[in-house]
C-alpha positions as CSV (number, residue, x, y, z in Angstrom):
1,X,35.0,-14.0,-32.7
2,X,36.7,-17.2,-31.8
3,X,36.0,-20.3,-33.2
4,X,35.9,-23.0,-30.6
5,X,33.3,-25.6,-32.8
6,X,35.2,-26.4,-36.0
7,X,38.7,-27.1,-37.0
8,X,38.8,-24.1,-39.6
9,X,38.6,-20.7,-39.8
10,X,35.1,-19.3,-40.3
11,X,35.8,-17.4,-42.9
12,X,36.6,-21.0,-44.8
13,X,33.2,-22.6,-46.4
14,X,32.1,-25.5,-44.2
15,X,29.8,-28.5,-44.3
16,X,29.4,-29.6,-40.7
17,X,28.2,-33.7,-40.8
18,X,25.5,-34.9,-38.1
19,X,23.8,-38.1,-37.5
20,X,20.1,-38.6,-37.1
21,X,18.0,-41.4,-35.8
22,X,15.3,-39.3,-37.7
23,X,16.9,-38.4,-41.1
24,X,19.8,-40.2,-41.5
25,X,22.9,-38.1,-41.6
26,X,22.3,-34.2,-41.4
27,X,24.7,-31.7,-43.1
28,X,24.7,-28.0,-42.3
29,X,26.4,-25.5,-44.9
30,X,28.5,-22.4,-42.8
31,X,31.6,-20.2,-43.3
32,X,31.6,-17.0,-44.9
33,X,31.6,-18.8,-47.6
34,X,29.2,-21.0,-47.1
35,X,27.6,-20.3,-50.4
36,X,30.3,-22.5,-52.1
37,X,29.0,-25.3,-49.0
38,X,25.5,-25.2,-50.5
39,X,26.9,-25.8,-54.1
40,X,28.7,-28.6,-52.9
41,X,26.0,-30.1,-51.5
42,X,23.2,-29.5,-53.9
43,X,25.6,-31.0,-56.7
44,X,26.2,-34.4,-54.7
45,X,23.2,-36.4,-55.6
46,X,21.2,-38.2,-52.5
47,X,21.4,-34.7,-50.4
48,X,18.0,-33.3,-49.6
49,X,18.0,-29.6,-49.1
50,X,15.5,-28.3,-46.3
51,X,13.8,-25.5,-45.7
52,X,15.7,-24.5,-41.9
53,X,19.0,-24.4,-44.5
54,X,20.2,-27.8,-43.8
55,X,20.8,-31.4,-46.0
56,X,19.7,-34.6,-45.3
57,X,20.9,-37.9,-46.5
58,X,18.1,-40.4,-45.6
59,X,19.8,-43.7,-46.9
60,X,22.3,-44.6,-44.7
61,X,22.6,-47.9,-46.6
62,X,24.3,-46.0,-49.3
63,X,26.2,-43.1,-47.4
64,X,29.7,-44.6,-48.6
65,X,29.9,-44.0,-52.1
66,X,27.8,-40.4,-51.8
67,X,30.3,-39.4,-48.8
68,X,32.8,-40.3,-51.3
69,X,31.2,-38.1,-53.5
70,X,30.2,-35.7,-51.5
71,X,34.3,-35.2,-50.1
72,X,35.8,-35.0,-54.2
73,X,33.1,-32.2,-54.4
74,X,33.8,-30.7,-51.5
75,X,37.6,-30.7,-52.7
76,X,36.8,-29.1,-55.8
77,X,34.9,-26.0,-54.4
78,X,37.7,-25.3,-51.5
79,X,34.9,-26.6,-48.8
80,X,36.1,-28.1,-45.5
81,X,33.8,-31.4,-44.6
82,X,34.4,-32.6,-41.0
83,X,31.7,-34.4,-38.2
84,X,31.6,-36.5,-35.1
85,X,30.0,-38.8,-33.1
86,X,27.4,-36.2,-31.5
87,X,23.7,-36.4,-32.6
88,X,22.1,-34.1,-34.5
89,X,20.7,-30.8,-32.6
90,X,17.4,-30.8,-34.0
91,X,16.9,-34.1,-33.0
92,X,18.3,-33.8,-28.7
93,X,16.3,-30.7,-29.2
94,X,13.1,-32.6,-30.1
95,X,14.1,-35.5,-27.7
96,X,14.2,-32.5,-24.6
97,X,10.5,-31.0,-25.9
98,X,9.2,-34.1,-25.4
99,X,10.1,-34.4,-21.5
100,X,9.3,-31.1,-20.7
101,X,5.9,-30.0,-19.4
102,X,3.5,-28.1,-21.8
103,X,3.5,-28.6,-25.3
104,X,6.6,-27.2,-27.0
105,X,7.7,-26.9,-30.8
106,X,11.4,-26.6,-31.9
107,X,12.9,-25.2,-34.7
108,X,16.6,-25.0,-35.8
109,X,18.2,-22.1,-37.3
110,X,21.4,-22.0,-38.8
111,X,23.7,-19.2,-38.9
112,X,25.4,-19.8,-41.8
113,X,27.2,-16.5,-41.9
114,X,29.3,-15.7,-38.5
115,X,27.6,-12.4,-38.3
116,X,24.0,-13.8,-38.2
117,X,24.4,-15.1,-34.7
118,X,25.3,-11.6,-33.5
119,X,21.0,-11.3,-33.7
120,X,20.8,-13.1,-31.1
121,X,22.7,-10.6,-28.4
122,X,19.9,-8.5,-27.8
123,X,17.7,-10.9,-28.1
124,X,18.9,-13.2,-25.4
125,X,18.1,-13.0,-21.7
126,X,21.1,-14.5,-20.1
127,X,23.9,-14.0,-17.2
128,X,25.9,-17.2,-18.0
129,X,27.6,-19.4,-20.9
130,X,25.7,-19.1,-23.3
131,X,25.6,-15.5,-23.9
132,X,29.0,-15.6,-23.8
133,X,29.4,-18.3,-26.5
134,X,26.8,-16.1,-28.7
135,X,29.2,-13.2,-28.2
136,X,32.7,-14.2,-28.7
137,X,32.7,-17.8,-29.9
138,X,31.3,-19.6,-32.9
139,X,27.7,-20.8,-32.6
140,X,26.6,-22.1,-36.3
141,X,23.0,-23.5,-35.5
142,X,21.3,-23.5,-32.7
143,X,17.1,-24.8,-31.9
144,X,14.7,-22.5,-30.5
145,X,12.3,-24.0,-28.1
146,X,8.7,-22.6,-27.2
147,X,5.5,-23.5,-25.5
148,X,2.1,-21.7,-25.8
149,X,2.6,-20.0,-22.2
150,X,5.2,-17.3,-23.8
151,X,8.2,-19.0,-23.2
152,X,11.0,-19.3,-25.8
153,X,14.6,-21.6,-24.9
154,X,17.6,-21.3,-27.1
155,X,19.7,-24.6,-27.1
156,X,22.8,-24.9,-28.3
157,X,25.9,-26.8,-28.6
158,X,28.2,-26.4,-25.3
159,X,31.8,-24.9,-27.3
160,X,34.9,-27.7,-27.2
161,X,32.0,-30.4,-25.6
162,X,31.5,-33.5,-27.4
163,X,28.2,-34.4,-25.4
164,X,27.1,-31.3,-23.6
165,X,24.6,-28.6,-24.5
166,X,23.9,-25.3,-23.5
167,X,19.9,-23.9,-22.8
168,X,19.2,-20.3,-22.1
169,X,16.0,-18.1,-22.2
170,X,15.2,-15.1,-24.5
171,X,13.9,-11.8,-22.9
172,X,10.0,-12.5,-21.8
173,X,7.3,-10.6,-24.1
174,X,6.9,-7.2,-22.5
175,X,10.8,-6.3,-22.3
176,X,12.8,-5.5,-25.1
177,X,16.2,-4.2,-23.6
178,X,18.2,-6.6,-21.4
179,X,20.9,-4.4,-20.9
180,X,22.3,-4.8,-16.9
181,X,19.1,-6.3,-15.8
182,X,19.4,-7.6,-12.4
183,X,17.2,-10.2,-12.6
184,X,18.5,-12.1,-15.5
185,X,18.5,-16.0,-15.1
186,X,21.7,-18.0,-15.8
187,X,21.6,-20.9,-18.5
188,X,22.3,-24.3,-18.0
189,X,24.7,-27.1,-18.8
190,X,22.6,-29.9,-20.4
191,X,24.1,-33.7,-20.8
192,X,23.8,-35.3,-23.6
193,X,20.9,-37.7,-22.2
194,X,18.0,-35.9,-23.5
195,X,15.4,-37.2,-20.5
196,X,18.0,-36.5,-17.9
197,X,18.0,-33.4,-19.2
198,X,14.7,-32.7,-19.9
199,X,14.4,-33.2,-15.7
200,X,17.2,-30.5,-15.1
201,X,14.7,-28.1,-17.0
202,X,12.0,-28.7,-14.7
203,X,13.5,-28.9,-11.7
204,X,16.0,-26.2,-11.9
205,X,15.7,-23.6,-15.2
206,X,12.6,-23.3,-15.6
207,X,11.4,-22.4,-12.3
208,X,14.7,-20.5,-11.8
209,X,13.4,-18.5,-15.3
210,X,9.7,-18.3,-13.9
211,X,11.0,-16.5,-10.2
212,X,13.0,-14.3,-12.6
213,X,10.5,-13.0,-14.9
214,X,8.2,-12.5,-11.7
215,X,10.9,-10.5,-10.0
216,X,11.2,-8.3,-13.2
217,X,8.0,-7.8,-13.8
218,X,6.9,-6.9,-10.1
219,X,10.4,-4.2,-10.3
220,X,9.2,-2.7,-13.3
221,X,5.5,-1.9,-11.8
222,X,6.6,-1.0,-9.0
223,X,8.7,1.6,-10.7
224,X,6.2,2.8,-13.0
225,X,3.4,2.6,-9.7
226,X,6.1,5.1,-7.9
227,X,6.7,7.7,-10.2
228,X,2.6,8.0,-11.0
229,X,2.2,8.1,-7.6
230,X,5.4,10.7,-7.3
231,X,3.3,12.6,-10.3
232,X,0.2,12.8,-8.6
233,X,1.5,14.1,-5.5
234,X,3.1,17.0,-7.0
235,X,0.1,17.9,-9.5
236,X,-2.4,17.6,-6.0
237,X,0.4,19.7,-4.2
238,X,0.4,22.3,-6.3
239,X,-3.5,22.3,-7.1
240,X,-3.8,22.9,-2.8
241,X,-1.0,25.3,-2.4
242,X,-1.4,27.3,-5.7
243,X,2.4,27.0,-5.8
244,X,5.0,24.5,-7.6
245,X,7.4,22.2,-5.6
246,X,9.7,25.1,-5.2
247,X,7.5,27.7,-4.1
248,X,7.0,29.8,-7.0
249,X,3.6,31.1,-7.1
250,X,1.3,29.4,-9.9
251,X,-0.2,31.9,-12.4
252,X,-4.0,30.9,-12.8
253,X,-3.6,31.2,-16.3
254,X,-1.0,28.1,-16.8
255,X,-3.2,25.8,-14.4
256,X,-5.2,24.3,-17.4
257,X,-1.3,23.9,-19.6
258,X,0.3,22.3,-16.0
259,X,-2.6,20.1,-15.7
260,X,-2.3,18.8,-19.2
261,X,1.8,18.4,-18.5
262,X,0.4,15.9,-15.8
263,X,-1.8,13.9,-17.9
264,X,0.4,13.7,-20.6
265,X,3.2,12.5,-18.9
266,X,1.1,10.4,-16.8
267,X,0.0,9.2,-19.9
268,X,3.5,8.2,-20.9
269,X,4.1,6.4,-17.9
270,X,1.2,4.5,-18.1
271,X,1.7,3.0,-22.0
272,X,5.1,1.4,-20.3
273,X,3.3,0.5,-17.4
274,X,0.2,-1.2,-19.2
275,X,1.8,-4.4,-21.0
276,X,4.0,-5.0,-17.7
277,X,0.6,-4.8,-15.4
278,X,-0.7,-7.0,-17.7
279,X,1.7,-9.5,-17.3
280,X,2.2,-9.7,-13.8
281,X,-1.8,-9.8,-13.1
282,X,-1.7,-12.8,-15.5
283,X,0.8,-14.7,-13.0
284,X,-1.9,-14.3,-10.5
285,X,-4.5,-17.0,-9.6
286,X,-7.1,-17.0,-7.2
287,X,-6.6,-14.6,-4.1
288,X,-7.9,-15.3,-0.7
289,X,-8.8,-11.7,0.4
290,X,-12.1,-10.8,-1.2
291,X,-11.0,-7.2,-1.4
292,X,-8.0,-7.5,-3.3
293,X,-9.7,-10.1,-5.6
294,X,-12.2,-7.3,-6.2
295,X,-9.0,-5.3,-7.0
296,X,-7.7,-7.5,-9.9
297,X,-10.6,-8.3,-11.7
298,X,-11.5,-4.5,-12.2
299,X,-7.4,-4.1,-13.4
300,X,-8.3,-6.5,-15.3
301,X,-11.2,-4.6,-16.9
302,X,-8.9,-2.1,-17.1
303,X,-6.2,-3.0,-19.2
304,X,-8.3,-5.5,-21.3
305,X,-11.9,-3.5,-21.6
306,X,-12.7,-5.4,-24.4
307,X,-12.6,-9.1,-22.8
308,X,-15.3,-10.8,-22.9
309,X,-15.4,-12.0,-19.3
310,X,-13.8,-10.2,-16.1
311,X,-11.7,-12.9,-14.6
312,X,-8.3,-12.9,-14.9
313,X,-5.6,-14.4,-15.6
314,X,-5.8,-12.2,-18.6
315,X,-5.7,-13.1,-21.7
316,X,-2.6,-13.2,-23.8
317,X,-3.8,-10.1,-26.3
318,X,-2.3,-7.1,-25.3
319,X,-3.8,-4.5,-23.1
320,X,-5.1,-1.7,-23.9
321,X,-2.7,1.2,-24.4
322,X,-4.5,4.1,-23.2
323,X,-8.4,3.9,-22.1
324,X,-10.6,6.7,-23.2
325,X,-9.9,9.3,-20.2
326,X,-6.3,9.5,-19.2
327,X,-7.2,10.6,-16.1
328,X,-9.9,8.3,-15.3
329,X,-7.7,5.7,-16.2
330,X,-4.8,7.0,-13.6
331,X,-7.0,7.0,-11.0
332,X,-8.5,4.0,-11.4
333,X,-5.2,2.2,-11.4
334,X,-3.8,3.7,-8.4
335,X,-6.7,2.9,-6.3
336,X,-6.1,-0.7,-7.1
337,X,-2.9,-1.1,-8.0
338,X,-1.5,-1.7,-4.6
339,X,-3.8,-5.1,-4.5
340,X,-1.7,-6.2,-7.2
341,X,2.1,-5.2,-5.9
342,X,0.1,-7.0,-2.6
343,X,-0.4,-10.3,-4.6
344,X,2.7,-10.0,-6.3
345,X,5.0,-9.6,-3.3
346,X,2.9,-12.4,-1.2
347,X,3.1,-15.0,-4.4
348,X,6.9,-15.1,-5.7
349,X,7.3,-17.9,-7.4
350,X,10.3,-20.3,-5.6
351,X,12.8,-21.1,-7.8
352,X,15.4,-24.4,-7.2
353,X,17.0,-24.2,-3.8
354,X,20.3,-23.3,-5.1
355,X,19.1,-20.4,-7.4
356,X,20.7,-17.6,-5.8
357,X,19.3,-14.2,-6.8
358,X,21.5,-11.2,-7.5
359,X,21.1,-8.0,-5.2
360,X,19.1,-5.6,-6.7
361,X,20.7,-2.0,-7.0
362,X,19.1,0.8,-5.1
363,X,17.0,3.1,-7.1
364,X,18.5,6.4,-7.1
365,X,16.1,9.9,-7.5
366,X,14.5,10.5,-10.2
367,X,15.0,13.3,-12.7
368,X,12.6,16.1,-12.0
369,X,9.4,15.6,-14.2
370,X,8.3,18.3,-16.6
371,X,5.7,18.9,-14.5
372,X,8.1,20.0,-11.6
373,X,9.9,22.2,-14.5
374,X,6.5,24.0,-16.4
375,X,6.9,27.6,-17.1
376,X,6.6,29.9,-14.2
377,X,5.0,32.9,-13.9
378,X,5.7,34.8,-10.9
């Protein structure tokens, strides 16, 4: 990993110095031995330790003599003390909260330890700088940023930039691999004027972020829609014809075990499907076509039985994973599932002018289902 933030090594023990218009002066403990950091820290009197892991030195008045202090202990336990002009994270981070829309709450985390940052790979939902940073350069704190509508920002300081920062999205709720996703949004350079910046959010990540998690989301019901829809076909096939797809005749005796293949992968199918559904019928407000509102709201009574009223958006529970009757539950959904790929496709989100989306790679054939491959009997 490089180390593009601090003068030292990172395996050295650190104390990296901050100024605050709220605290005072803000020191944050890192290196691989950044045990030796805290010692030094917690032994200079007039640091306050905090619960995110940093220090704080409210006085100002009487920083001189306990800098003084703080350096001769620093000496002593082989810790490296070095700052700059640049205002403390948590408090930009704050200072950007403020001018976005929705209420949000921000929390710093420091990764002490080089390796704790390396939690944050899979984690992130990113094409650009930041990602990269996380990957292969040193990132020792960072803030998290979220608002009650599922979102959640990680901002950071931009690498070798005195007054630039760096704002990227983790993955939305229903995903949890990131890997090659097409539709990943790119994160943003931020200046160091927190309202400026606060109006690059809205007008350009955000709803660059909010077209992306629609794209997804529509992709990965379609895909789930299709191969139901690619299941049923071949279970009503071979129910008509008495044979499977390649012609072999079906033994009487295996219709009740090839039926239950079908439900059970169907059943599969639809636990990935559900919290994805969910999602996407949430992004939906009212529709025009009486049918197709008639649609959602009984999706919606489908994937969340237990709400107390029918009209969607849905909640923010989770759905239900499997209704009582698999099958009742499969055919409900594909009668009105395609008012909802409808909706979705006629109400993308538009994202800033100059968001340029990434082609989406064909989809190639799917592997033959274990329906296609039950036991014959000829």
């Amino acid at each position: 990993m490089d180390d593009r933030t601090t003068p030292r090594s990172k395996g050295q023990a650190q104390i990296i110095l901050a100024v605050s218009p709220a605290d005072g002066l803000v020191a944050v403990p890192v290196g691989e031995q950044y045990p030796w950091a805290n010692t030094a820290l917690q032994l200079t009197p007039g640091f306050e330790q905090r619960p995110d892991g940093t220090y704080a030195l409210r006085d100002v008045d009487t920083a001189a003599p306990i800098l003084r202090a703080l350096a001769d202990t620093a000496r002593r336990h082989r810790v490296h003390l070095f700052g700059g002009p640049r205002t403390y994270l948590g408090d930009y981070a704050a200072a950007l909260a403020d001018g976005l829309p929705r209420q949000w709450t921000v929390k710093v985390e420091v990764y002490a330890h080089p390796v704790w940052q390396e939690d944050l790979v899979p984690l992130l939902w990113d094409a650009g700088e930041l990602i990269d940073c996380v990957e292969h350069i040193r990132i020792p704190y960072a803030a998290q940023l979220t608002n009650g509508a599922g979102i959640e920002l990680l901002l950071a300081e931009r690498p070798g930039s005195t007054d630039q920062y760096l704002l990227g999205s983790f993955t939305s709720a229903t995903f949890d691999d990131n890997y090659a996703d097409p539709h990943t949004p790119t994160s943003i350079v931020l200046p160091s004027d927190a309202a400026h910046a606060a109006g690059l959010v809205t007008g350009t990540f955000l709803p660059a972020y909010e077209q992306a998690v629609h794209e997804r989301l529509l992709a990965a019901v379609e895909a789930a829609h299709g191969r139901l829809e690619e299941l049923h076909t071949t279970w009503t096939a071979i129910q008509h014809s008495g044979r499977y797809s390649d012609g072999t005749r079906l033994d009487p005796a295996t219709l009740g075990h090839t039926q239950q293949q079908y439900l059970e992968e169907g059943s599969v199918e639809w636990r990935r499907l559900c919290p994805h559904a969910a999602a996407l019928l949430s992004r939906m407000r009212s529709v025009a076509d009486a049918e197709d509102s008639a649609s959602l709201d009984r999706l919606h009574q489908l994937l969340h039985p237990d709400a107390a009223s029918s009209t969607w958006p849905a909640p923010g529970s989770s759905p239900a994973a499997l209704p009582p009757s698999t099958a009742e539950a499969l055919r409900r959904w594909r009668t009105d599932a395609p008012a909802l790929l409808r909706q979705a496709r006629a109400t993308r989100p538009v994202g800033p002018a100059t968001t340029a989306r990434p082609a989406i790679p064909a989809v190639g054939k799917a592997p033959p289902s274990a329906l296609e491959r039950a036991p014959r009997s000829r």
